[in-house]
N, C-alpha and C positions, 0 to 999 in steps of 0.2 A: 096094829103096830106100825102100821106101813103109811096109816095118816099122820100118826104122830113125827116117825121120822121126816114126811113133806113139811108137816107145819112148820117144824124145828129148819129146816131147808127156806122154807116161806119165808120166816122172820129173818134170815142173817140176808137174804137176798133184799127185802124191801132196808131195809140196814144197808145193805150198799150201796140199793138206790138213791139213799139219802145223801151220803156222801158224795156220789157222782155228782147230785146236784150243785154240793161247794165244785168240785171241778170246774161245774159248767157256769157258776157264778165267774170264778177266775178269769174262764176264756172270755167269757161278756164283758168285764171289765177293763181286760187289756184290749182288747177291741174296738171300746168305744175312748180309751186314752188312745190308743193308737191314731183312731180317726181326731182327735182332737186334737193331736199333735201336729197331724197336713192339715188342718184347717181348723185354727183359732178360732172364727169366726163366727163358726156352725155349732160350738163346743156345748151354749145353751142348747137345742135343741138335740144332739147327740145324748148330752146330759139326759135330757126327759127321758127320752125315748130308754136310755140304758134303765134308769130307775124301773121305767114298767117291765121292760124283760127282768129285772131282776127280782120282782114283784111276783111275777107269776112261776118263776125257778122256784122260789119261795117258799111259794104257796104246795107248789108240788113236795118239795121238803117236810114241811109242814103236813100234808095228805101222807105221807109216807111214812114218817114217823108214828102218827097215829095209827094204821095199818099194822105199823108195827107190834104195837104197843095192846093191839087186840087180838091179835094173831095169838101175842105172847099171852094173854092171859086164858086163852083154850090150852094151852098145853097142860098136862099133866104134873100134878108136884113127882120129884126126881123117888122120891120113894116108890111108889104108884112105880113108875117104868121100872125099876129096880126090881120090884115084885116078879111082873110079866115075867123080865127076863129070866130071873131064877126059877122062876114056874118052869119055862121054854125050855132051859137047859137039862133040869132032871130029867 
């Protein structure tokens, strides 16, 4: 009982992870507008460089989801836990 409730804990966790990652897109992006905006010049190359950190945020996104998404498919159908617990309770 005590895996299932970590799994079910596993999944809403890498789930967050995901989201963190739009976070961390955000601050990468004001970042490198920010640098673009004291130095027009540089903006090409700020440019690139944001594209690949944003590439690899991504990807991690991407990793996480899928984590998820396997995670969730070990979990037990809700009937199955339903069971246990009425078994556990009598």
């Amino acid at each position: 009982m005590i895996y299932y409730a970590g799994l079910a804990i596993a999944v809403a966790l890498v789930a967050i992870a995901a989201g963190g990652c739009g976070v961390g897109q955000g601050i990468a992006v004001f970042g490198a507008i920010s640098g673009m905006a004291r130095q027009p010049e540089m903006s090409g190359k700020i440019q690139l460089v944001m594209f690949i950190g944003l590439a690899f945020i991504e990807s991690l996104t991407i990793y996480s989801l899928m984590m998820s998404f396997i995670l969730l498919g070990k979990l037990p159908k809700t009937e199955a836990i339903l069971e246990v617990i009425q078994h556990a309770v009598k």
